[in-house]
Backbone as CSV, one residue per row, in Angstrom:
resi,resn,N_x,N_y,N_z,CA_x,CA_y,CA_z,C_x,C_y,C_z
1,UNK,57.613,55.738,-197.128,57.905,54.823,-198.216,58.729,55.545,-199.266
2,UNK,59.552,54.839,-200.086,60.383,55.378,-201.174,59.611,55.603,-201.944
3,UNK,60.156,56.641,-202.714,58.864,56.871,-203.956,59.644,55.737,-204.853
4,UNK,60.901,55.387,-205.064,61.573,54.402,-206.574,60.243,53.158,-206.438
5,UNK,60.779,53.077,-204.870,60.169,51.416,-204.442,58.939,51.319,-204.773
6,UNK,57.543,52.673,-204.812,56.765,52.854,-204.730,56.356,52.812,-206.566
7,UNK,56.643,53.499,-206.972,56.339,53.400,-208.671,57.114,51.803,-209.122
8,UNK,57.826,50.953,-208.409,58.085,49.730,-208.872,57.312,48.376,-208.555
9,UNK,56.728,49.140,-207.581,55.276,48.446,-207.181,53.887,48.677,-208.671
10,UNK,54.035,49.866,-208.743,52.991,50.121,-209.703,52.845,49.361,-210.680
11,UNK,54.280,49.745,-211.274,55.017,49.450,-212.331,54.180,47.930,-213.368
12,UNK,54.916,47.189,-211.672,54.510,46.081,-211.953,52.893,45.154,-211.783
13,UNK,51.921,45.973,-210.927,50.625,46.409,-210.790,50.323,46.046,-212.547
14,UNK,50.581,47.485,-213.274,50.113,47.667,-214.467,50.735,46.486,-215.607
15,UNK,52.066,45.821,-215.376,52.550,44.378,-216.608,51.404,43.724,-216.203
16,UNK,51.075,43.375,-214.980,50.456,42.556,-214.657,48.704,42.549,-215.313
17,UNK,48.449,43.523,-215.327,46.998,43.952,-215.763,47.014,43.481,-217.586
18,UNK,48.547,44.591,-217.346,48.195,44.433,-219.662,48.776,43.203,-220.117
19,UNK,48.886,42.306,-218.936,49.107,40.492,-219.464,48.027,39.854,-219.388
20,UNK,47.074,40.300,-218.831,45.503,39.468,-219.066,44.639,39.646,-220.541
21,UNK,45.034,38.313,-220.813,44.200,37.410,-222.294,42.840,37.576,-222.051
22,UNK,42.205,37.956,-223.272,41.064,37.436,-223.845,40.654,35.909,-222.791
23,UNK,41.556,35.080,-223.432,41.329,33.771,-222.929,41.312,33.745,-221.270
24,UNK,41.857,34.547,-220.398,41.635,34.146,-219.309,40.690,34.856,-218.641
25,UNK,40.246,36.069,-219.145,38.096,36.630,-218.887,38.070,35.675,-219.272
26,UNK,37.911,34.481,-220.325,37.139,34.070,-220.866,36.730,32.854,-220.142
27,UNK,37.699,32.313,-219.487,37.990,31.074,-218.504,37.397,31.739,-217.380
28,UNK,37.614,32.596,-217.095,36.679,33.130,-215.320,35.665,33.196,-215.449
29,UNK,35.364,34.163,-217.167,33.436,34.231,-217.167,32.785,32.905,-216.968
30,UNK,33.553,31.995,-217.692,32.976,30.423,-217.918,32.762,30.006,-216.122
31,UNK,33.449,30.408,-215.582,33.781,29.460,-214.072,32.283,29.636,-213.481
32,UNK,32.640,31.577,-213.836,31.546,31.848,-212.673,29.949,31.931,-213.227
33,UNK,29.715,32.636,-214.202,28.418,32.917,-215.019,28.443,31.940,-215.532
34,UNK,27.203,31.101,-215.027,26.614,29.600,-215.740,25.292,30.113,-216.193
35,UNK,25.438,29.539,-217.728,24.170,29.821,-218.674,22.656,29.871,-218.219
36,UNK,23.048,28.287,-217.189,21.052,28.484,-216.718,21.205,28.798,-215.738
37,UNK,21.673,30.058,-215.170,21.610,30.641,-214.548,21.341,32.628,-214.702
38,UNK,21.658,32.944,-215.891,21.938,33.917,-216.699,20.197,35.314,-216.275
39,UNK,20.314,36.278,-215.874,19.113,36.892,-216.054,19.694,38.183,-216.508
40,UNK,18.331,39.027,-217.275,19.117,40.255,-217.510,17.861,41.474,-217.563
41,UNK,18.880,42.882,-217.114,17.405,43.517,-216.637,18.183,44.442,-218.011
42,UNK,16.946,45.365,-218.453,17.266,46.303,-219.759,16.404,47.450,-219.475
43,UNK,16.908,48.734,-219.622,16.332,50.156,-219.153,15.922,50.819,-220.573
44,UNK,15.210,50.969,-220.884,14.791,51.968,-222.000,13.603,51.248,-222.573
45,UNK,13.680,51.793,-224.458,13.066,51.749,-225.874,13.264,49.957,-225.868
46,UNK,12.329,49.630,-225.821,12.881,48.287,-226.049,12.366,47.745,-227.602
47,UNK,11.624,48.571,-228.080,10.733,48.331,-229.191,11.821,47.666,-230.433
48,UNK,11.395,46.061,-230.755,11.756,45.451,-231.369,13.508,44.882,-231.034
49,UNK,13.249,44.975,-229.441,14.604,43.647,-229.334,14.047,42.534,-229.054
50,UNK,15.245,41.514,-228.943,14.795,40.490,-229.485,16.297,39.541,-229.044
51,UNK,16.173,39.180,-227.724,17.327,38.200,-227.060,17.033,37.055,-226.474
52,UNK,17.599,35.867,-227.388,17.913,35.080,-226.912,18.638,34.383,-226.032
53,UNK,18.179,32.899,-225.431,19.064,32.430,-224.178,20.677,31.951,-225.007
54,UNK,20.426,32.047,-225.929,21.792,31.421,-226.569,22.761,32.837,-226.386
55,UNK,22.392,33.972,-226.827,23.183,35.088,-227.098,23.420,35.563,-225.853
56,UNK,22.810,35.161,-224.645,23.330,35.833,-223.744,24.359,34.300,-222.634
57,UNK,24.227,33.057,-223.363,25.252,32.043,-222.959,26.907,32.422,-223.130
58,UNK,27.847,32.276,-222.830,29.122,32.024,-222.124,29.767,31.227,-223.617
């Protein structure tokens, strides 16, 4: 393979990445992670948390 051809592949790899919006995670999270569906596991100190189903909704 050419290396030009090869870094113009990349190139365009990486526009492509640093053109993804806020808004369009935001549209996929919505698609796929549905609220009543939502679980969450937490490792440590838990002393005095305190999460709601709202704060962890979409």
């Amino acid at each position: 393979m050419h290396v030009g051809l090869r870094r113009n592949r990349l190139d365009e790899l990486i526009e492509k990445i640093e053109s993804i919006t806020i808004e369009d995670v935001s549209e996929l999270a919505n698609e796929f992670f549905l609220s009543d569906r939502i679980a969450v596991t937490v490792l440590g100190n838990l002393e005095g948390m305190k999460l709601t189903r709202e704060q962890l909704a979409c």
